[in-house]
N, C-alpha and C positions, 0 to 999 in steps of 0.2 A: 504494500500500500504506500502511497506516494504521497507527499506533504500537504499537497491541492485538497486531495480526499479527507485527509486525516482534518485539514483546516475547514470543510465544510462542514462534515461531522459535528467539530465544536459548535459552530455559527449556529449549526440547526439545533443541536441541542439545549444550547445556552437562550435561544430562542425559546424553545419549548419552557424552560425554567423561569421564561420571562425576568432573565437578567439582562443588563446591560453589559456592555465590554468594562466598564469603569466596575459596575458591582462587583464582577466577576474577579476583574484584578483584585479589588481590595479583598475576595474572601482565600485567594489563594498569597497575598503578601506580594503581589509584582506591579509593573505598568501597565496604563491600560494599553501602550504600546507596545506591548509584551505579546498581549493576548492578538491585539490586530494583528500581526504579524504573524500569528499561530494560523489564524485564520485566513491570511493571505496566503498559507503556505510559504512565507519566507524567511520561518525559523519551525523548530520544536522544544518543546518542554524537557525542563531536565527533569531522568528517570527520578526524582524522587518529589517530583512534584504529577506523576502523575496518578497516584492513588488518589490525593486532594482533588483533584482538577475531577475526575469520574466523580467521583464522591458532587462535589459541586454542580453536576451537572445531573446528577441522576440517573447514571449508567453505572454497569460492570466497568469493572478496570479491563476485562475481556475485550468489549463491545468497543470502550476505547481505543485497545492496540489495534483491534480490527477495522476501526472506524463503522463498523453497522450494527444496526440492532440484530442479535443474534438470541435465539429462544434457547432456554434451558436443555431442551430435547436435541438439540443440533450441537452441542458441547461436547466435544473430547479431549482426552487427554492430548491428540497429536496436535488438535488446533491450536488447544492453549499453548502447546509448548510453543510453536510454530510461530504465533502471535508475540509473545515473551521475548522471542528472541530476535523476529525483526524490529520489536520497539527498541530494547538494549543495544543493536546493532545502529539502527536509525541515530539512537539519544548520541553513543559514542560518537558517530558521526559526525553530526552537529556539534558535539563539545568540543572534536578535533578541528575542525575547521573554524570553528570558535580561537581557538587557542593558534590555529595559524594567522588568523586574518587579524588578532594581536601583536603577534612578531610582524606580518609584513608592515602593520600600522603602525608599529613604534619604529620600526627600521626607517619606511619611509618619512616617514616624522622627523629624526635624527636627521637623516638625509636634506630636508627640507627647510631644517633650522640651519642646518649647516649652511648648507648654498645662499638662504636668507642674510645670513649674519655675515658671509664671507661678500657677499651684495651688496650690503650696509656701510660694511667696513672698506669695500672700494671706492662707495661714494661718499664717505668720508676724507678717502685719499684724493680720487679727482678734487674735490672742492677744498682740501685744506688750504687756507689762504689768510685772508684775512686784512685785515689792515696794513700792515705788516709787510705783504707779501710775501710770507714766509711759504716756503717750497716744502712741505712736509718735514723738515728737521724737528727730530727731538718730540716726535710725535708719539700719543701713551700707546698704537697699537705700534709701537719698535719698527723694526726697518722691514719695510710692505714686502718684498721679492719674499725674505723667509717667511714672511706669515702666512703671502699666499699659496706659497710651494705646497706648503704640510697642508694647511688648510685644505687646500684643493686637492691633494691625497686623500683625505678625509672623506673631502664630499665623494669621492670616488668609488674609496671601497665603499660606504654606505649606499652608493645608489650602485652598486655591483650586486651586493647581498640584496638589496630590497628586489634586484631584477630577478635573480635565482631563486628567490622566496615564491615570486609570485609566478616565475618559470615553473616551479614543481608543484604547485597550488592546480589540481585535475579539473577544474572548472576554468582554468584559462588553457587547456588539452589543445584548444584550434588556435592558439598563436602561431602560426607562421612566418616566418620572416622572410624566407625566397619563395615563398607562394607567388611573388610579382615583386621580380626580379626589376625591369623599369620603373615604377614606381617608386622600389626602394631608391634603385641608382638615383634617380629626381631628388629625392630626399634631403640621401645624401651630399649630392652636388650642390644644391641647396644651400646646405648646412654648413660646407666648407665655403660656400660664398661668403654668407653673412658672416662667419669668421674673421676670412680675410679681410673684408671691409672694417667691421668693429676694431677689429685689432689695429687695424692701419692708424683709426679714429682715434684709437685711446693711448697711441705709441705718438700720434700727433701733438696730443695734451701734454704726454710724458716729455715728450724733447721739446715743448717751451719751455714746460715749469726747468726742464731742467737747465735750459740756456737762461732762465728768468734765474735762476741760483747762483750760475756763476760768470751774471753780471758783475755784481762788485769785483769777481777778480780780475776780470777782462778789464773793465772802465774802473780803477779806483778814483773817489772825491777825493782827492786834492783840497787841503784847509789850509788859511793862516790868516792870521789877525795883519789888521793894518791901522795908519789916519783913517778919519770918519770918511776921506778924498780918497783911496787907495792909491795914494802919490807915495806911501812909505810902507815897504815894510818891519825895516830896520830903524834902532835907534830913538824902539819907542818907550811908552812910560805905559806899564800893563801890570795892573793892580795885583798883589798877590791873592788875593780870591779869587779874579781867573786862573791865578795860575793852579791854583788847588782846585779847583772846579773842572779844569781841563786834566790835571793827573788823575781825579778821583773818578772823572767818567769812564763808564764801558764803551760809549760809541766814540771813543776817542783811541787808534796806536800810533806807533811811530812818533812819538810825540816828541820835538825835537825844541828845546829850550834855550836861551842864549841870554848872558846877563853882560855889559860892557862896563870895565875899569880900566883907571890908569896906575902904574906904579912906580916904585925908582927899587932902586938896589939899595940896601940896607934897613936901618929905621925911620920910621918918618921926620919929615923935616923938623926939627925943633927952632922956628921961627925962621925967619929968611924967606926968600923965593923956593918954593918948590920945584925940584929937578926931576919930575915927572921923565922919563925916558921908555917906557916900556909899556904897552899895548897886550892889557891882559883882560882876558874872557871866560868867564864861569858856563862850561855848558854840560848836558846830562848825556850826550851821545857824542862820538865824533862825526854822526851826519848831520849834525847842527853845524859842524865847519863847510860844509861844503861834502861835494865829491872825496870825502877823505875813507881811508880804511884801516884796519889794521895791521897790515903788512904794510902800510906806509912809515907805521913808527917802529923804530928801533924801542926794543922793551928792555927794563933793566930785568934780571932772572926773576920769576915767577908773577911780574907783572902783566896788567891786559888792561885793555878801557875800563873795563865793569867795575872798577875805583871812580868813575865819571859817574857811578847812578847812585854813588854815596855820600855822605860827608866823611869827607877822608883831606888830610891834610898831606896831599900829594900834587902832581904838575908833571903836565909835559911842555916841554920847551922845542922851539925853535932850533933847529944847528946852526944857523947862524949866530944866535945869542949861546947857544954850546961854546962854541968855538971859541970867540971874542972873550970870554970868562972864562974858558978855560975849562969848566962843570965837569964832573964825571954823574955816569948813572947812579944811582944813589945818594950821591951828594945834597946835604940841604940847604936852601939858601931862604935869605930872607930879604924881604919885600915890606915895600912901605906901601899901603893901597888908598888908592884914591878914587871918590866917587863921585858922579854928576851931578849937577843939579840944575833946579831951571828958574828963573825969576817970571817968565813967564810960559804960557800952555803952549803956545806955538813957537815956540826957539828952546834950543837944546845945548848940552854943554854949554852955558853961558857959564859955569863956576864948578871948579874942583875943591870938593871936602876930604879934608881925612880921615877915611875909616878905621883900620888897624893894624899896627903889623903883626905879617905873618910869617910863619917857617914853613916849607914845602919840602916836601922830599922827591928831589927828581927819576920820576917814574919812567921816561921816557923820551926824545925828540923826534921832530920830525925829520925824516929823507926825503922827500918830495924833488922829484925832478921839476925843472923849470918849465917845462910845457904843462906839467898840472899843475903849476901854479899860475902859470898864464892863463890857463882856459877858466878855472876855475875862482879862485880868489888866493889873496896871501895867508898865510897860516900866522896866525896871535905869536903873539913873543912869548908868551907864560897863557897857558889851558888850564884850568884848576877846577872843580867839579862845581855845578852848581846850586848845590845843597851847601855847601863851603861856603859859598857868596851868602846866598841867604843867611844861614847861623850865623854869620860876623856881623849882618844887617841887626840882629835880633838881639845882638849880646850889646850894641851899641844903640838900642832901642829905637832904630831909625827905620822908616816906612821901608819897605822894600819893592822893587819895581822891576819887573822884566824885562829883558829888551826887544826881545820877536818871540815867534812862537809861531810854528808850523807842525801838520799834522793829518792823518788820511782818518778819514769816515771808519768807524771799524766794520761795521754792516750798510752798506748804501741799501738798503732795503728798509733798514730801519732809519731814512733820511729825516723823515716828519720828525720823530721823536728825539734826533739829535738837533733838531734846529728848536723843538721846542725848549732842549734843555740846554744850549745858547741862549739864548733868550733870558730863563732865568740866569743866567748870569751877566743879564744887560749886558751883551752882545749886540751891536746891530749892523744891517744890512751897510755895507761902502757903496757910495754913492760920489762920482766924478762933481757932479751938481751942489754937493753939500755946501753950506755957508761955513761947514766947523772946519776950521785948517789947524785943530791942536794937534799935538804931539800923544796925546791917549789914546791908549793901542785897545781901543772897544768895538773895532770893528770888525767881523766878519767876512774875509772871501773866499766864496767856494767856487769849486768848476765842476758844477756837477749838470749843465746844459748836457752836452752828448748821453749823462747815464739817464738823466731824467727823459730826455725822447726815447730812448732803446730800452727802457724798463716800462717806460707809457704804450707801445708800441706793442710789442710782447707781452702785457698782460691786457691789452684790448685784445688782442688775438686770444687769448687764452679766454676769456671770459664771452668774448663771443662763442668761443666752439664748444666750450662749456654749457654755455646757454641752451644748446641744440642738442645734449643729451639726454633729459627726456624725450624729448621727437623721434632722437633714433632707437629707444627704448621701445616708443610706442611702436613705430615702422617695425621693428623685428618682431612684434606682437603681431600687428596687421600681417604680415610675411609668413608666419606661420600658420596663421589662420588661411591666407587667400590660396598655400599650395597645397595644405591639408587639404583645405575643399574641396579645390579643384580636381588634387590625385585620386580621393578616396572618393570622389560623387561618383562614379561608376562602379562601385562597391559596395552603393545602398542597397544592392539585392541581398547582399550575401550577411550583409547587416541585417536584414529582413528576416532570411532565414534563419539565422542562431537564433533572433529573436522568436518563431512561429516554434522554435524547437523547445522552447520552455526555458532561454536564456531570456533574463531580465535588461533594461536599460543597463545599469549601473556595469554588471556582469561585461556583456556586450563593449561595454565604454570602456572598461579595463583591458579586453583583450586587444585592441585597436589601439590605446593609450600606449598597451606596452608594446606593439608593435613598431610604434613611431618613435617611443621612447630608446629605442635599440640603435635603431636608424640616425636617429639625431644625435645621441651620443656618440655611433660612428664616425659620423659625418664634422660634429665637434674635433674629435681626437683626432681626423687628418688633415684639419682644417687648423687646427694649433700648432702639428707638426708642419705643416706645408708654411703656415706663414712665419715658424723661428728661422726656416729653410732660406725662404725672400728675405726677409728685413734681418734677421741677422738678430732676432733680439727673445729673451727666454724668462722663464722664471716666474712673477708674477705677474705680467702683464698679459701673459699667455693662459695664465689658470684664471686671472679675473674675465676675460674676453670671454672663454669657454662657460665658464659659470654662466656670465652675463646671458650668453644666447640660450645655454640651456634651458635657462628659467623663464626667460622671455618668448624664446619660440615652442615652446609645449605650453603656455600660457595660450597662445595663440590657436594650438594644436588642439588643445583641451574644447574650448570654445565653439571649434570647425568640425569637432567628433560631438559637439552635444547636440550642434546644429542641426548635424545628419540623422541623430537617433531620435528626432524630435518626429521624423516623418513618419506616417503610417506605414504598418507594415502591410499590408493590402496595396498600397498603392506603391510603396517600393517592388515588390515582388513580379507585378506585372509592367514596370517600366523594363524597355532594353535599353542596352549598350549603345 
């Protein structure tokens, strides 16, 4: 007896009892959706609800297995066994395929979260951006190519197993897959299309964002303070709060410092005319001198510049002034130091003060051939650090004042934020036009025209093609719908047929689902391989592209298989080819 039977059985009898589907559930503890189903034939009762269930209806538990009413006189022992043991056999049944259509539902489910989340987590990657225009650096899902490697292993074997679950599940028996061999090949060719194009699209995005990353290395901003006129950049008066504000920031390296004094050889003058003879400079690098390096200076044993980013009471000299004195490496000499001043904002050096004397221990001079001192500028008489200039400022309680200052953008990406935090440090814009011709080094010039067009440029482009990724989302939805239709509309007989055969919509929907589902995974996997092949490029862009379409063209697929199961099967049956 077949579950049709056994379900009208109920119907009529729970009839006769004059119950409802609802009473009935609640006197046996189930759904009333339990029961519809019993009587649609499209479940059965578990064996131990079937004493209750007779019982409630006012039958034998006999008449039940048997689905009929059956007279006491007509009862024997072979029937009942007979009965007994197609219900046991039935119930098992149903329990079993209960307990598969579990596993393929959680497998596919895994499968489904996976591809979902690994979906999420792409379009997370496309769009990460921001204000900023940060290119995904330092982003919480880690570096995309690993995540989506594994990931997309993941979603694989999951939707491998959930394909084998439902491959050996004996109600999808008619899955065929070279049943229509053309069809399939269509599918597939198909499949590897849209690949190649998504992938193209999203390897598009990938090599702006990533020429959009290393623009600041390409174009670096170029910084230095000047006059409010950018008529100087040297030789100005720049408040020690920039100068802390400019070491303390992060969008600030290369930060190159220069402070200018004058000196003489010995102690300072004790009254008289001052015999100033010597042109010394406190600076934190030697590319604050210019073009200079360190295989320029001769070093005394275990010295190097890295004494220039300290307070340290050391000096490099001049061979020239080596020579003339006589100096050895090591040797310390002492300096009387003189410093500037100005009676007014706009004239400089008008008057030399006495700071302090000092003792230096010679670390080093210069060898400089005379073509680089030609191209470039003359090298100081005495170099001394300028942490040293400031602390003698500090110990003689006198204002301190820097003399240039130049420096690169450390992130031009993060431009906005470094002008803003210029700014707070009353920084402003140099302007040819200005009316202020002082000597205060509070003005700002950058050259950052070229990176601003080519980072404007590149992310209009990006944000354009960005823009038209739901569209192509959609399109690959439309695309899987319009060639499902089309391949599979001369296949509504046979759709027809399963169905007249005692196969349900859902049933039917499954074995066509996973027909296609084969197909386009195929079709995926040579289509990922084929375009690492062309474009040369692997890893995650390749496992997101595949995901992408999977999910979007069996979206598409799903829709074109409902559309078709929506027809009568009467009228499919007698349409041809």
């Amino acid at each position: 007896m077949d579950n049709a039977a056994f379900g009208k059985f109920i119907r009529a009898s729970r009839k006769e009892q004059g119950l409802t589907q609802k009473q009935l559930a609640d006197l046996l503890h189930v759904s009333d959706k339990t029961v519809s189903k019993w009587e649609n034939g499209a479940g059965f009762p578990d064996i131990k609800l079937l004493e209750p269930l007779a019982s409630s209806l006012g039958v034998s538990l006999l008449e039940l297995m048997q689905s009929e009413r059956v007279s006491e006189a007509k009862v024997d022992r072979s029937d009942a066994e007979q009965a007994v043991a197609e219900t046991i056999s039935r119930s098992e049944q149903a329990e079993e395929r209960k307990r598969l259509m579990w596993k393929v539902k959680l497998l596919l489910g895994a499968c489904a979260c996976g591809t979902l989340y690994l979906v999420w987590i792409g379009i997370c990657y496309l769009y990460d951006g921001g204000e900023k225009m940060r290119v995904n650096e330092g982003a919480w899902y880690g570096n995309p190519v690993t995540f989506y490697v594994w990931a997309g292993l993941l979603v694989i074997l999951c939707g491998a197993a959930a394909v084998y679950m439902l491959w050996k599940d004996e109600r999808l028996s008619e899955v065929k897959i070279g049943r229509h061999k053309i069809k399939g090949a269509l599918t597939i060719l198909m499949d590897m299309l849209v690949v190649l194009l998504l992938h193209t699209y999203l390897s598009g995005i990938a090599n702006n964002q990533e020429q959009l990353a290393r623009l600041p290395e390409l174009l670096p901003i170029q910084a230095f303070l000047s006059t409010p006129d950018s008529s100087r950049q040297a030789g100005l008066f720049i408040r020690e709060e920039v100068v802390d504000g400019l070491q303390d920031s992060g969008h600030v390296k290369d930060l190159k410092l220069t402070v200018r004094m004058e000196a003489e050889s010995g102690a300072l003058s004790a009254g008289g005319e001052k015999k100033t003879e010597l042109y010394l400079e406190g600076v934190n690098c030697l590319a604050a001198l210019g073009n200079i390096e360190e295989t320029d200076i001769v070093w005394n044993k275990g010295e190097s510049a890295a004494f220039l980013q300290e307070t340290a009471a050391k000096c490099v000299v001049s061979q020239e002034l080596m020579e003339q004195n006589g100096w050895k490496l090591g040797e310390q000499i002492t300096l009387g130091q003189y410093y500037y001043v100005r009676e007014d904002e706009r004239y400089m050096w008008t008057q030399l003060l006495p700071l302090e004397t000092a003792v230096y221990e010679i670390a080093g001079y210069a060898d400089l051939q005379q073509t680089k001192l030609d191209t470039f500028m003359v090298f100081p008489d005495v170099v001394i650090p300028f942490e040293t200039v400031r602390e003698a400022f500090h110990r003689q309680e006198l204002p301190f004042f820097a003399d240039s200052a130049s420096f690169y953008v450390a992130d031009s990406l993060e431009l906005n934020e470094f002008k803003q935090e210029m700014r707070d440090l009353s920084l402003r814009g140099a302007s040819p036009f200005t009316q202020d011709y002082s000597l205060n080094g509070d003005a700002l010039n950058l050259n950052d025209v070229v990176f601003i067009n080519a980072a404007t440029y590149l992310r209009r482009v990006i944000d354009v093609v960005r823009a038209f990724f739901p569209f192509v989302l959609i399109l690959i939805v439309c695309v899987g719908y319009l060639v499902t239709l089309l391949l599979l509309q001369s296949r509504r007989n046979e759709m027809a047929l399963l169905r007249s055969l005692g196969l349900g919509k859902w049933k039917c929907f499954r074995i066509f689902f996973t027909e296609q589902l084969v197909l386009v995974v195929t079709g995926i996997v040579a289509g990922s391989v084929l375009s690492v092949l062309i474009q040369g490029n692997y890893g995650g862009s390749s496992v997101l592209t595949g995901c992408l379409v999977g999910v979007f063209y069996m979206l598409g697929n799903s829709l074109a298989l409902w559309k078709l199961m929506q027809v009568s099967v009467m009228e499919a049956l007698f349409q041809t080819e």
